[in-house]
N, C-alpha and C positions, 0 to 999 in steps of 0.2 A: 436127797434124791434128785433134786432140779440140777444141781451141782453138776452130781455124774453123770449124767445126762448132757448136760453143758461142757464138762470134759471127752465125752466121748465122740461130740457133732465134732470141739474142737478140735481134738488128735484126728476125728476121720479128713475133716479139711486139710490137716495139715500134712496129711499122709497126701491128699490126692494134689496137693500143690508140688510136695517134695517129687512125687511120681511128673507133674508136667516138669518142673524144672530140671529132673531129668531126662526126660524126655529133647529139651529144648537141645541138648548137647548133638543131637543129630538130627535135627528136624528140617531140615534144609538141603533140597536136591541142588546137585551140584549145577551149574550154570548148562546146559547147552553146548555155549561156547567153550566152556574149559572140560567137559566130555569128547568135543570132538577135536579141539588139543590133543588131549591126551592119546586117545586113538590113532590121528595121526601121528604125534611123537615113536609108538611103540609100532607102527607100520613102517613109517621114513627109517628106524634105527635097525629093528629088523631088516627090511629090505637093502638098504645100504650096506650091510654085515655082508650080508648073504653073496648081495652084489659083489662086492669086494673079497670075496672067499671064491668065488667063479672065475675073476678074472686075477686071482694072485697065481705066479707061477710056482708052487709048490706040490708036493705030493699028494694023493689022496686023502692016505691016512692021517696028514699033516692038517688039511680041510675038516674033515671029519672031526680031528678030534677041535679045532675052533671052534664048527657047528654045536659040537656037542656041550662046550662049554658057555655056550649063550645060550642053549635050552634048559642046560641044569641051574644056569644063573637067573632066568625065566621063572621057571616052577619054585627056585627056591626064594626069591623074596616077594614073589605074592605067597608063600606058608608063612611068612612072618607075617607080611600086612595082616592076613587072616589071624591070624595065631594073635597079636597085637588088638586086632579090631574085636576079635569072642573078647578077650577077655575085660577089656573096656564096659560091653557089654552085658559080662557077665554070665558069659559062657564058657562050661570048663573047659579048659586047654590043660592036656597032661604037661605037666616040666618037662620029659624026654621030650615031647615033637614040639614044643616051642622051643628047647636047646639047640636041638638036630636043627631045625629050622634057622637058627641064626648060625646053627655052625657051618652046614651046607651052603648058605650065602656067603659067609668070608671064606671058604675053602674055592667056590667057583670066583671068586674074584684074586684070590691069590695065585690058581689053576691058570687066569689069562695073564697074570701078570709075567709068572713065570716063562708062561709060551712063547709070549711075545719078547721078555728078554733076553731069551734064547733065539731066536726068527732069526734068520737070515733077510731082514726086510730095513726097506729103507726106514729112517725114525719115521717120517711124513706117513707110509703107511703102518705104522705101529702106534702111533696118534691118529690114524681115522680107524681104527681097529678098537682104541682103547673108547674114541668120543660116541663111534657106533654103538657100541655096548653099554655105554654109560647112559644113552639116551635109552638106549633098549630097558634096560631094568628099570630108570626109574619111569619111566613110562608105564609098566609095566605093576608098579605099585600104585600109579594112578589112576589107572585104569580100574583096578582091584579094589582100590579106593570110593572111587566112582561108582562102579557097582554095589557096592555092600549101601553107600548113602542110599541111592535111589532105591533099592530092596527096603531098606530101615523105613524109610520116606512112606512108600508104600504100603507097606504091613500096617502100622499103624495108622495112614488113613483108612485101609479098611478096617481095623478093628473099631474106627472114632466112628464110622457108619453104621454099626452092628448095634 
């Protein structure tokens, strides 16, 4: 009887150890200073796009569809961070929208590639077009990044208060 007993303290400890050293895996908000990095990076790449899509001399439509391809380049790799970060976690992500999700990423990256190989634009602007973008997204997962620690961070200190 003392045994089971003595096995049962033992497995419950080693359950509530195995639970903090999972835990340990995101226990740790992100600095401040590389928060407000990031926010800058995915403002300066945005803004700079955008900039640069104002003052190019091309068509509307030709604008438009640029813009639109660093919006769906936007939305689509913060659904992977997301989609990457549940399931780490241990939240279910269906197969289809974690697929869709990495597919819609390489389909808007290969979307600008295309554009811009076809542009009537000098290379110099077709390199701040490609470096603008490139900041844009991944800024854009560290941001998304950013937020999910400090959410993780939080939940959990409230729940260690309860």
């Amino acid at each position: 009887m003392d045994n089971q007993i003595k096995n049962e303290f033992d497995q419950t400890r080693k359950n509530k150890i195995e639970k903090e050293e999972k835990r340990k895996v995101y226990n740790q908000k992100p600095t401040s200073a590389y928060v407000g990095a990031s926010w800058a990076g995915l403002l300066i790449g945005i803004t700079a796009y955008c900039i640069g899509l104002w003052n190019v001399e091309m068509e509307l439509n030709e604008k438009g569809y640029y813009f639109t391809v660093l919006l769906f380049a936007l939305f689509s790799v913060i659904s992977v961070q997301k989609s990457i970060r549940d399931r780490l976690e241990g939240i279910h992500v269906t197969e289809i929208y974690y697929s869709i999700s990495w597919f819609t990423t390489i389909v808007s990256i290969i979307l600008l590639i295309v554009g811009l190989w076809n542009a009537d634009l000098l290379l110099s602007e077709k390199g701040f077009y490609a470096m603008a973008f490139t900041l844009s997204i991944y800024a854009a997962i560290s941001v998304q990044k950013n937020t999910r620690d400090t959410e993780y961070v939080n939940k959990n200190a409230e729940e260690e208060e309860e």
